[in-house]
C-alpha positions in Angstrom: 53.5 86.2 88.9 53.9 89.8 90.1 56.8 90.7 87.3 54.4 89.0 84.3 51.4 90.8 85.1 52.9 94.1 86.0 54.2 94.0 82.6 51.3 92.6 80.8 48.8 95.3 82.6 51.5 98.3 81.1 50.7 96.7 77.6 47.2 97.2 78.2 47.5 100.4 79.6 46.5 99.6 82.9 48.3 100.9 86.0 48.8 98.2 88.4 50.8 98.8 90.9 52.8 96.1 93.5 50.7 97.2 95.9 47.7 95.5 95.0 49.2 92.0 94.9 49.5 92.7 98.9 46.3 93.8 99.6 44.9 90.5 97.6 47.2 88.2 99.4 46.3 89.9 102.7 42.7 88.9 102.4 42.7 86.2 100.2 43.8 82.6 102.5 46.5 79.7 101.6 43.6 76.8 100.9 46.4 74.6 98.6 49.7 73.6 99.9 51.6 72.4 96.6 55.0 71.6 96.0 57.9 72.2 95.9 57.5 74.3 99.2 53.7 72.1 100.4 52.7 69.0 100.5 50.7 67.8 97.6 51.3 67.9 94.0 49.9 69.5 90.8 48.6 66.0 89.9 46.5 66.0 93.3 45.4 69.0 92.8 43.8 68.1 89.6 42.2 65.2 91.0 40.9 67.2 93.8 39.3 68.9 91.3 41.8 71.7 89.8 41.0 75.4 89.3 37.8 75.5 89.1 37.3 73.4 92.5 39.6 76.3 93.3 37.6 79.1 92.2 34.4 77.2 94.3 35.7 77.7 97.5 36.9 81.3 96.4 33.5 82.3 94.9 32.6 85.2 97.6 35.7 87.1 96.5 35.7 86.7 92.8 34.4 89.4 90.3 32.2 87.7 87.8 34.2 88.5 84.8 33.9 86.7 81.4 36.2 84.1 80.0 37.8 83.0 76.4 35.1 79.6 76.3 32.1 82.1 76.9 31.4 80.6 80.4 32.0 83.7 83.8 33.8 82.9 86.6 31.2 82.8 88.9 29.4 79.8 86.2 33.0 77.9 86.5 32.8 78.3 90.4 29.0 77.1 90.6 29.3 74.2 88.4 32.5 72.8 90.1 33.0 70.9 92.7 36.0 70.0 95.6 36.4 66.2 96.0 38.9 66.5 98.2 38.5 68.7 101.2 42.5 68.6 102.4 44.0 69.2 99.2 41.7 71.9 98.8 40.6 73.3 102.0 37.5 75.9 102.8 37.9 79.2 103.5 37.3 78.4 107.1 40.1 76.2 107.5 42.9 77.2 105.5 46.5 76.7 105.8 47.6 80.0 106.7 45.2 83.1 106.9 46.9 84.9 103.7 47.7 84.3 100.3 51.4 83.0 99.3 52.6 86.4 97.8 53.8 89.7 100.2 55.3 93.0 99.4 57.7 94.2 101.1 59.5 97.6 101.4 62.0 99.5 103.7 65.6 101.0 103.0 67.0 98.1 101.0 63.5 98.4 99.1 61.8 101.5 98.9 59.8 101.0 95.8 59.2 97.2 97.1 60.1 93.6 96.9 58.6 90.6 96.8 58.5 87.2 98.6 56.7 84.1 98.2 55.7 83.7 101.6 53.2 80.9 101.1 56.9 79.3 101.1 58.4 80.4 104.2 57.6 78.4 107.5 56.3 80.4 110.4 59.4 80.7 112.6 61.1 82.0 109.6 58.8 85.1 108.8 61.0 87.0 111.2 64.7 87.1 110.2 67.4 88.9 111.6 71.5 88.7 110.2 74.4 90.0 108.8 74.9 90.0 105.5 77.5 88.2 103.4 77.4 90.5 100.1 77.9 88.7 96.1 77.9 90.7 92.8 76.7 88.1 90.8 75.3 85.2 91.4 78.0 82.7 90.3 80.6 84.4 92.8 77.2 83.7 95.6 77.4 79.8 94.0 81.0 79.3 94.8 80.5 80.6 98.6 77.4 78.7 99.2 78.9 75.3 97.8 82.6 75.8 99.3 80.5 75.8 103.0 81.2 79.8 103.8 77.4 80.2 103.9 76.2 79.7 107.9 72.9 79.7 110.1 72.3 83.4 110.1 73.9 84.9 107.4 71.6 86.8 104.6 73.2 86.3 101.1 73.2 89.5 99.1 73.1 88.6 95.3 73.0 92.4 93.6 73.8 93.2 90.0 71.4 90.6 88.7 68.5 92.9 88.0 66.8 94.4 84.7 69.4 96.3 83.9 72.6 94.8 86.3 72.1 90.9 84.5 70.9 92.1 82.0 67.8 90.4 82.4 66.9 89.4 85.3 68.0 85.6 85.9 67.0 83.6 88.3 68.2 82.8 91.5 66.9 79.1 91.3 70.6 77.3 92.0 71.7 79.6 95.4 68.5 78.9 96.8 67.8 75.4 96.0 71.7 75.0 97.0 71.1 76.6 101.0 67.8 74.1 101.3 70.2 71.4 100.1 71.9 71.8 102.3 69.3 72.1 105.6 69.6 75.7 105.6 66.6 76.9 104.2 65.3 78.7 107.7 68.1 79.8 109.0 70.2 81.7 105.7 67.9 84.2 103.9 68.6 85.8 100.5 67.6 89.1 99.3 68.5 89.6 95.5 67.7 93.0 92.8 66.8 89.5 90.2 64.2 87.2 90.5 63.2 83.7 91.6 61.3 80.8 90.3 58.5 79.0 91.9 60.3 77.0 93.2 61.4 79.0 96.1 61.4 78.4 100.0 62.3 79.6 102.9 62.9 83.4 103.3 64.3 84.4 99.8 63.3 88.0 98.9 63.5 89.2 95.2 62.7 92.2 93.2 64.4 94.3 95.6 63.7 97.5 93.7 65.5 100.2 92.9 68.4 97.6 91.7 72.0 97.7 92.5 72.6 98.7 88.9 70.4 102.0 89.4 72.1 102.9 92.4 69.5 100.9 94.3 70.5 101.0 98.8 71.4 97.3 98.2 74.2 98.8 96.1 75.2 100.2 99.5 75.0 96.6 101.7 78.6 95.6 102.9 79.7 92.3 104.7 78.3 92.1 107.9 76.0 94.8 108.1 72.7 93.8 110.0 69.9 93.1 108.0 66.4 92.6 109.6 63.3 90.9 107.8 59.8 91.5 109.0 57.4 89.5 106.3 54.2 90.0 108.9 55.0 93.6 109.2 56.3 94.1 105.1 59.6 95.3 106.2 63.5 95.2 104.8 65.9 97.6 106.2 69.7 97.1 106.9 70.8 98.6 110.5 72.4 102.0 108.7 71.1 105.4 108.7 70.1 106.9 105.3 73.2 109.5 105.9 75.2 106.5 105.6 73.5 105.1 102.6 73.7 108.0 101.0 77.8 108.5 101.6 78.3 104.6 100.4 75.8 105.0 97.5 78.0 108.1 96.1 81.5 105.8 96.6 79.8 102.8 94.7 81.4 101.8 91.3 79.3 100.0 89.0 81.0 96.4 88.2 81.9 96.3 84.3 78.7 95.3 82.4 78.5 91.4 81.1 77.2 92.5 78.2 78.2 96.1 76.3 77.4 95.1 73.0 73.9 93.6 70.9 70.2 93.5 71.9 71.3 92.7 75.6 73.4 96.0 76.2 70.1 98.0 74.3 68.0 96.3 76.6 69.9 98.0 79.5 70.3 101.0 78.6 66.5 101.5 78.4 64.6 98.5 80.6 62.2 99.2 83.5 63.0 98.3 87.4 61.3 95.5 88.4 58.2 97.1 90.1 57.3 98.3 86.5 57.7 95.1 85.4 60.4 95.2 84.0 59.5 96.6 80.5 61.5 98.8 77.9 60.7 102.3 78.3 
């Protein structure tokens, strides 16, 4: 959600920035708890009424903007209704007091990072490990499935961004592979790619500047201590920025995957993340 519309605003012109999505989710509650991370499915949802049931409980906080069938958002909101009051709760009783997406930043992020926290359980919010550190996410793979992954470790998955895959893949089969496995509160992840929506537990992406820009998370070693705040919006490592300044400047970049074709162009001039991820 935040990479797409990031990108599509810069096509429009508009400056949107990754703080926004934060302030939204901040004041904007969890009334649906869907799968693969809630309780329901799409198919209830629908039944309870879909999006415009939504958009009726959310009516105070919408802007009463036109749509493509001639009908405003407010009209939608007014004419729907909710036929199901658990699948789609009130404003008064929601399932958590903020929305599913939160920003975070700190000195593995400084330009930010996202998580889907509607998808990490409450004693999970606040994560604190050392890190076992992956330059690609097939290398993570191997690890996770040959049992080296334990209860407190934060997987590291860098090179995968804009510019590192190229591309930005997704980190879908690592973390679906730790909640396989039971893991999903006690291992984090923290990756410079993306993830799907199918995430859960306390899996950070974006992590922005990437690895391949000289991004901090270029600087991450083994067992260094990584702390995650979601409530607070913070992701730092336990080093001083001397120090990640001395590693950053003995990094080497890993040989690129690609280095001919579209893909190596697309490198060579793709935005980070928190741009969205468009060419320059």
């Amino acid at each position: 959600t935040v990479l797409h519309i990031v990108a599509i605003a810069k096509e429009a012109g508009i400056e949107l920035k990754l703080d926004t999505f934060d302030k939204i989710s901040r004041k904007t509650p969890k009334i649906c708890d869907l799968r693969p991370s809630g309780e329901y499915f799409l198919e209830d949802l629908e039944v309870a009424g879909g999006i415009p049931a939504v958009l009726n409980r959310l009516e105070s906080k919408l802007k009463d903007s036109p749509t493509v069938n001639g009908v405003s958002i407010k009209q939608i909101a007014r004419l729907s209704k909710v036929y199901d009051e658990d699948v789609i709760r009130s404003l008064d009783d929601p399932y958590k007091e903020e929305g599913g997406i939160a920003i975070l930043r700190g000195n593995i992020a400084p330009e930010g990072a996202v998580v889907k926290q509607g998808g990490v359980s409450e004693e999970a919010m606040c994560f604190t490990g050392k890190a076992k550190v992956f330059n690609s996410e097939e290398n993570a793979m191997d690890a996770i499935l040959k049992g080296k992954i334990k209860k407190g470790d934060v997987v590291v998955i860098r090179y995968e961004g804009p510019k590192g895959g190229p591309g930005m893949r997704e980190m879908l089969s690592p973390t679906s592979a730790i909640v396989g496995m039971g893991l999903s509160n006690d291992v984090a992840l923290i990756t410079d790619g993306r993830f799907s929506g199918g995430t859960h537990g306390p899996c950070i992406g974006h992590i922005t500047p990437e690895a391949a820009k000289g991004g901090p998370i270029a600087a991450i070693r083994t067992n260094d201590k990584i702390k995650i705040d979601i409530r607070k919006r913070r992701i730092d490592v336990d080093l001083s920025a001397t120090e990640i300044k001395t590693r950053l400047k003995k990094c080497r970049l890993p040989k690129a995957n690609v280095e001919k074709g579209w893909l190596a162009r697309y490198a060579k001039v793709v935005t980070s993340a928190s741009k969205g991820a468009v060419l320059e």
